[in-house]
PAZAVO-567895 format. One line per field, with one value per residue: x negated, y negated, z of N, C-alpha, C in turn. Coordinates in Angstrom, 2 decimals, always signed. Atoms other than C-alpha are relative to their C-alpha. Layout:
<pts>
nx <- X / ...
ny <- Y / ...
nz <- Z / ...
cax <- X / ...
cay <- Y / ...
caz <- Z / ...
cx <- X / ...
cy <- Y / ...
cz <- Z / ...
</pts>
This chain:
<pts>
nx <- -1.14 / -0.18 / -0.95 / -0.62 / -0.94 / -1.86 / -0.20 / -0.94 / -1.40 / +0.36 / +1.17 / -0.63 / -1.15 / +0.39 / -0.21 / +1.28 / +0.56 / +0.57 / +1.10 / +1.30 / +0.31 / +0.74 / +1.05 / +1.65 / +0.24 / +0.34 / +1.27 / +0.79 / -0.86 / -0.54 / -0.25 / -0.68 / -0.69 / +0.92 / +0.89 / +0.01 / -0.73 / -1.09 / +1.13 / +1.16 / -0.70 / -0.06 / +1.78 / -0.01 / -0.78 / +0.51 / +0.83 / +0.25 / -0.54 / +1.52 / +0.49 / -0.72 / -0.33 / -1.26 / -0.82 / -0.49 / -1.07 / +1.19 / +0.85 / -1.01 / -0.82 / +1.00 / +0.42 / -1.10 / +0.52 / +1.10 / -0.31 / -0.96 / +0.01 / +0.81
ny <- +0.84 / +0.75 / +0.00 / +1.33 / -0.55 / -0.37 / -1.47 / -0.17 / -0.94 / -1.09 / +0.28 / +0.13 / -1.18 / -1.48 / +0.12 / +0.06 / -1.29 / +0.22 / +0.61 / -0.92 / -1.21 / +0.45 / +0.39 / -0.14 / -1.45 / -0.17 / +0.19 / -0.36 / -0.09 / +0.76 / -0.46 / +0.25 / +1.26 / +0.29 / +0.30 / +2.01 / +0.54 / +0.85 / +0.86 / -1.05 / -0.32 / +1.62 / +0.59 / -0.93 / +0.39 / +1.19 / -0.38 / -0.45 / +0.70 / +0.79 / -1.38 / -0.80 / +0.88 / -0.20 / +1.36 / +0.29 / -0.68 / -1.69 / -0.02 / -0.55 / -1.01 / -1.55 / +0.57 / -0.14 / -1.44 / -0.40 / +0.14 / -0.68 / -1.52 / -0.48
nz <- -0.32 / -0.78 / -0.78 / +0.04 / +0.83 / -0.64 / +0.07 / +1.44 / -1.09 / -0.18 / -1.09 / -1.23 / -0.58 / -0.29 / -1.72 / -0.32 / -0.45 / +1.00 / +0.86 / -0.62 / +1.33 / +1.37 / -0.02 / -0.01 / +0.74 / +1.09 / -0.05 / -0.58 / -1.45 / -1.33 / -1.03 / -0.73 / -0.24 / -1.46 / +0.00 / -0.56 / -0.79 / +1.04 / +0.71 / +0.89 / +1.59 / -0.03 / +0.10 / +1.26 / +0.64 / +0.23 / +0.87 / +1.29 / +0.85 / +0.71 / +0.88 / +1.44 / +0.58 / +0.23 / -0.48 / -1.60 / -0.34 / +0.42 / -1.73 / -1.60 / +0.19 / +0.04 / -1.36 / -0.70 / +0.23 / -1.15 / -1.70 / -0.11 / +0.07 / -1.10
cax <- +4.51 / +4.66 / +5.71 / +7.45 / +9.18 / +13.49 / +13.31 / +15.22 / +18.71 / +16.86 / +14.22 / +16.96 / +19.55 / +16.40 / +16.04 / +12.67 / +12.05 / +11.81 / +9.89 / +7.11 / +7.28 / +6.56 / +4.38 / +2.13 / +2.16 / +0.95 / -2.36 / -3.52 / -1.86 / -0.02 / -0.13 / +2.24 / +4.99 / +4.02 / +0.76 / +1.13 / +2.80 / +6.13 / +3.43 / +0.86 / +3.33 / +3.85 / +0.09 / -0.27 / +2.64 / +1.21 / -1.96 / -0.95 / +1.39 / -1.88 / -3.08 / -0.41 / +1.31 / +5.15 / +7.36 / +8.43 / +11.62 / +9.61 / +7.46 / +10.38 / +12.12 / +9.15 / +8.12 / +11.68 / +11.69 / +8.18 / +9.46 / +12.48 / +11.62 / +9.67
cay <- -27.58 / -30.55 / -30.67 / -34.19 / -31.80 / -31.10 / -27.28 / -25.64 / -23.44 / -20.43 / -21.49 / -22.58 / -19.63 / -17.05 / -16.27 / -16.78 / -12.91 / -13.43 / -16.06 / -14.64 / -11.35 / -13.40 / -15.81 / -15.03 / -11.33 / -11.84 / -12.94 / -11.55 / -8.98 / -10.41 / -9.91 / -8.86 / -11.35 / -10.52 / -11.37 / -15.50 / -17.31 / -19.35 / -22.28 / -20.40 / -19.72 / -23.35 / -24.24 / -21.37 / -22.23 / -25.61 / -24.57 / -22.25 / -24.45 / -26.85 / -23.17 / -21.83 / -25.02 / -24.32 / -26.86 / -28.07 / -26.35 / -22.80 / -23.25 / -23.78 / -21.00 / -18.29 / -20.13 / -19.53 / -15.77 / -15.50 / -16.78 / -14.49 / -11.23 / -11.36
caz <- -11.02 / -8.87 / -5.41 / -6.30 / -9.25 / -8.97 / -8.56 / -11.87 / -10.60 / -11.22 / -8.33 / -6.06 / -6.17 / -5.48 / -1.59 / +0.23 / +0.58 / -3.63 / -4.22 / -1.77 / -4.24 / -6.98 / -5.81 / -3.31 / -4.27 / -7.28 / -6.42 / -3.60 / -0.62 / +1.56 / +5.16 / +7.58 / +8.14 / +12.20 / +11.08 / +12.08 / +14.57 / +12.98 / +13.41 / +11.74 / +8.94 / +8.89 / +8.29 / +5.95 / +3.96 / +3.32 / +2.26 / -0.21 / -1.62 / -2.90 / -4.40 / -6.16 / -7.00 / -5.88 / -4.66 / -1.19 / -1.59 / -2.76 / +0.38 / +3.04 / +1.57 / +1.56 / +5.34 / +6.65 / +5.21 / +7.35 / +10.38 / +10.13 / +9.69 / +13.17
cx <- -0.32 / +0.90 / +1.00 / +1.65 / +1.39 / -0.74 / +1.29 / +1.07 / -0.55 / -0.93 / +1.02 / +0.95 / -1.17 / -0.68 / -1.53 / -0.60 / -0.56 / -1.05 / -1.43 / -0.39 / -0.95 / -0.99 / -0.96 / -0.56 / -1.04 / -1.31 / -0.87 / +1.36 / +0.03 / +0.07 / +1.40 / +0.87 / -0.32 / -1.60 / -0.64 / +1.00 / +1.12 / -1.21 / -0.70 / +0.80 / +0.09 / -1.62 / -0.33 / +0.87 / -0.24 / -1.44 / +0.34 / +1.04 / -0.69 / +0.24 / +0.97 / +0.95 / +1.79 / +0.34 / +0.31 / +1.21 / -0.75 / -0.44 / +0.91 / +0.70 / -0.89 / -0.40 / +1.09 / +0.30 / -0.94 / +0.25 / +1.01 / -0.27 / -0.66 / +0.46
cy <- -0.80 / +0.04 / -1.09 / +0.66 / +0.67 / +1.29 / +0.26 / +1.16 / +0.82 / +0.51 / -0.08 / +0.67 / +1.56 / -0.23 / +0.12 / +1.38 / +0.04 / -0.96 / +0.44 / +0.90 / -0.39 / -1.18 / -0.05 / +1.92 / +0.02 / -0.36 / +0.58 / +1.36 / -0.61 / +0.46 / +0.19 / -1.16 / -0.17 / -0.50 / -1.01 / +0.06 / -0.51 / -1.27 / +0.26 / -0.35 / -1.28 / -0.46 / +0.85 / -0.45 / -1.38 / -0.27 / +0.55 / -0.43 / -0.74 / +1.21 / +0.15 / -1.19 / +0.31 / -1.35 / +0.42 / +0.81 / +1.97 / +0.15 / +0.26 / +1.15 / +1.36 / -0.42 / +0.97 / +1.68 / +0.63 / +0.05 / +0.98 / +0.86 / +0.41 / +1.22
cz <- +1.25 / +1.32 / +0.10 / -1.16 / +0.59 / -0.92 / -1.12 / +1.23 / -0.03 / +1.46 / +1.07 / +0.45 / +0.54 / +1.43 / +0.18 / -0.44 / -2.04 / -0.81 / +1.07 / -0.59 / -0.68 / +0.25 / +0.84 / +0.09 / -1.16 / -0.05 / +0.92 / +1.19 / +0.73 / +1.44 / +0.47 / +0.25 / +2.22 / +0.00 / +1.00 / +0.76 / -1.10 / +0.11 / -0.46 / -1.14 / -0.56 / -1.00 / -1.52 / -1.05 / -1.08 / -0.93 / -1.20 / -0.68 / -0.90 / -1.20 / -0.59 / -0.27 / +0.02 / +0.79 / +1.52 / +0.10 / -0.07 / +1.57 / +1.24 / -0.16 / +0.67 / +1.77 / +0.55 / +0.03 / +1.11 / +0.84 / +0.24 / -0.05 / +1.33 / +0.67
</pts>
């Protein structure tokens, strides 16, 4: 999916802490959310948006999640 693509309702009623589960779980462990800085998470976030192909809204969600649980 395109980051240019309108996110479906199912994508936009599920909370960061889930789409992190399901997508970058699913490929590799995930670190620590203390791992990164909130800019870190930022940078990161960005990258593996390219890689696993979620949308801009996906990304700030699972970002915002990261930064929060510090």
């Amino acid at each position: 999916m395109s980051s240019s693509c309108a996110p479906t309702k199912e994508i936009a009623d599920k909370s960061g802490a889930q789409l992190w589960a399901e997508n970058c779980q699913r490929c590799h462990n995930t670190p620590s959310p203390a791992t990164f800085s909130p800019e870190q998470w930022e940078t990161v976030g960005m990258h593996m948006q390219t890689r696993s192909l979620i949308t801009d809204q996906e990304r700030k969600k699972i970002v915002a999640f990261l930064k929060g649980t510090r």
